[in-house]
N, C-alpha and C positions, 0 to 999 in steps of 0.2 A: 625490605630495604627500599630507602628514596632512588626514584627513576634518577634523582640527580647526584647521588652519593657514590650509585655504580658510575653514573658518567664521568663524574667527573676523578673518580678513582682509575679507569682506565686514561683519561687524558692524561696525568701524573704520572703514568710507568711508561706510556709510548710515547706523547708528543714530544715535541722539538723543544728545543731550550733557548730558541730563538722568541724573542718578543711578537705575543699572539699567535704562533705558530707558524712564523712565516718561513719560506726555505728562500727567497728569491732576496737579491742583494739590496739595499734600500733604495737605491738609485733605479732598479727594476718596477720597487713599488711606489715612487714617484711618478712614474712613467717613462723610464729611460730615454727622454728625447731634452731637449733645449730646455725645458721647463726643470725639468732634476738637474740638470747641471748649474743652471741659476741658484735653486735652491740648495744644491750643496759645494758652491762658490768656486766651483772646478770653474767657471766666467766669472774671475775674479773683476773685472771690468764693468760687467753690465750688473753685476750682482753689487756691487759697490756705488755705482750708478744709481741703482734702485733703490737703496737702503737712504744714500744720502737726498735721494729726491723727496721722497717718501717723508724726511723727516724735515726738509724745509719745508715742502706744503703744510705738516700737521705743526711748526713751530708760528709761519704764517697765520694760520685757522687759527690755532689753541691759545698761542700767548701773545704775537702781536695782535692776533682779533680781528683779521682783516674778514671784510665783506666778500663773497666769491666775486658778484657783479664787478665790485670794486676792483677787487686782485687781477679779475679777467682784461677789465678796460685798460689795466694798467700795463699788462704785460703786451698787449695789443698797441698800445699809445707807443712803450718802446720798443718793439720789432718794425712799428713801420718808420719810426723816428733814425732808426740805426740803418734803415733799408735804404730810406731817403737823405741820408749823410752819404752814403757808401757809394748811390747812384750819383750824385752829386760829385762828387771827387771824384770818381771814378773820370766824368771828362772832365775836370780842370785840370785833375793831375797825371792822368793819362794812364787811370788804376786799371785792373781787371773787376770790369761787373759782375752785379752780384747774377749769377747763372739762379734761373726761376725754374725747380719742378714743377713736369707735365703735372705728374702723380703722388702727393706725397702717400699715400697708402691706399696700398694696391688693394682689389675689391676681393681677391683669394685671402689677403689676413683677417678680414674682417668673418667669411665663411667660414675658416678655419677656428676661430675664438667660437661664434655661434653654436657650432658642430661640436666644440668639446665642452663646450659649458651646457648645450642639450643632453650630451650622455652622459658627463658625469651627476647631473642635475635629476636625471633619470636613475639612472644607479643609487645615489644618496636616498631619493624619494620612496624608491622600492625595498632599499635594506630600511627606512625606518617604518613601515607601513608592516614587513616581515616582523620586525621587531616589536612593534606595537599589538601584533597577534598576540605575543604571549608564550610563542612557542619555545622561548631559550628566557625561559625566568629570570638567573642570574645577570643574564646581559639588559634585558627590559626594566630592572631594578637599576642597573647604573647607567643607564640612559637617564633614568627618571631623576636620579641625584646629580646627576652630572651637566642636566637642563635648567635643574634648581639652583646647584652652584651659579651657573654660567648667570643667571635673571640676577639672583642675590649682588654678582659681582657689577652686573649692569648698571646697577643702581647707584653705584658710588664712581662712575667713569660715564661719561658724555660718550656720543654717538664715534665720534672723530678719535678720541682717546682710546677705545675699545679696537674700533679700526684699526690703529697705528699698533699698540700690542698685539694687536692679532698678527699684524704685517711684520714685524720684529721677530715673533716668535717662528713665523715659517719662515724669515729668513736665517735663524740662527738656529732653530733647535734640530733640524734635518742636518747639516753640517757637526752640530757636537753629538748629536748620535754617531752618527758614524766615526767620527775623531774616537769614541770611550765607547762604539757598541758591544764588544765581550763587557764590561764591565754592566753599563745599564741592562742589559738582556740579563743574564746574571740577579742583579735586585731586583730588576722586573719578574723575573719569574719564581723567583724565592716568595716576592711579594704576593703575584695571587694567586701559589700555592697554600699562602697563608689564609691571605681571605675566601678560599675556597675550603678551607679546613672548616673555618669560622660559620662558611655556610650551611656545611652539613649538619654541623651543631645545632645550628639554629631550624633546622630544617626537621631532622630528627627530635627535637625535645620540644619543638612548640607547632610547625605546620603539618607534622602527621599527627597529632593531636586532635587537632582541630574534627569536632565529627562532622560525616560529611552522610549525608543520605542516600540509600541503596537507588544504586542505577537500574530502571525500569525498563527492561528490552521492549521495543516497540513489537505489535503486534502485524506480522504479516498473513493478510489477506489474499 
């Protein structure tokens, strides 16, 4: 019998019926802090904030076609235009001025982004390096198709347009998982018990097949 027919025969009677096996809530495997709560709109504010910003700058780039330099001079031209109306009237008509931050962003957010885009950056780099071993066939196989999809799809969407669905999709599809998780968990895992049926099949009738040459014990001296 295939090393991966038993494997994957006892995952099917023990594992969890949660999607990939997970026990921890999805908001745990976001990383339970300000960033899962964003992405699953519990900060219906700043998560509504982000989606809408996100889609004027790619409507700005993608269909008016603005220039960055351009866009940048321009939003510069009116912040100091607005700054210098405000200080302006502010003594004619005896307004409150505009109060100028020491600090707009403190030097701790900037180490804090650094620090978690290092380890999770590390993490990513090390599970695809394990994975590229060879050592979980079935997962190494849909890496390989799922890198091919992703190129294929690249080709038919600009750099900015990829971006902005990418950015859409984390911000929506962590909130409708959770909204319908019994249900997706459910077809997810009906799903690759399916395709793990499908692999045995093919594992069984064509890769032990395959001949393979008697393994030569090295000699110890």
């Amino acid at each position: 019998m295939s090393y991966y027919s038993s494997y994957d025969s006892d995952n099917e009677t023990t594992g969890s019926r949660r999607l990939f096996g997970r026990e921890r809530s999805i908001r745990e495997v976001l990383g339970g802090g300000k960033v899962a709560d964003v992405l699953l709109w519990r900060e219906r504010k700043i998560s509504a904030a982000l989606l809408i910003g996100m889609t004027v700058i790619w409507f700005l780039f993608e269909v008016v076609e603005y220039n960055f330099m351009t866009l940048l001079c321009h939003l510069f031209i009116t912040t100091m235009l607005v700054f210098f109306i405000w200080s302006t009237g502010a003594e004619i008509f005896k307004w409150k001025p505009p109060q100028m931050p020491e600090v707009v962003l403190h030097e701790s957010a900037f180490r804090d982004v650094a620090i978690t885009f290092h380890r999770r950056f590390n993490q990513m780099f090390s599970k695809l390096l394990d994975i590229a071993c060879g050592r979980d066939l079935p997962l190494f196989l849909l890496v390989i198709v799922s890198l091919y999809i992703l190129s294929v799809i690249g080709t038919y969407f600009s750099f900015l347009n990829f971006l902005y669905l990418g950015f859409v999709c984390m911000q929506t599809l962590p909130f409708l998982y959770e909204k319908f998780e019994d249900d997706v968990d459910h077809l997810a895992v009906k799903g690759i018990r399916e395709i793990k049926r499908s692999y045995r099949r093919f594992d069984s009738n064509f890769l032990n097949k395959i001949p393979r040459g008697p393994v030569k014990d090295k000699k110890i001296r």
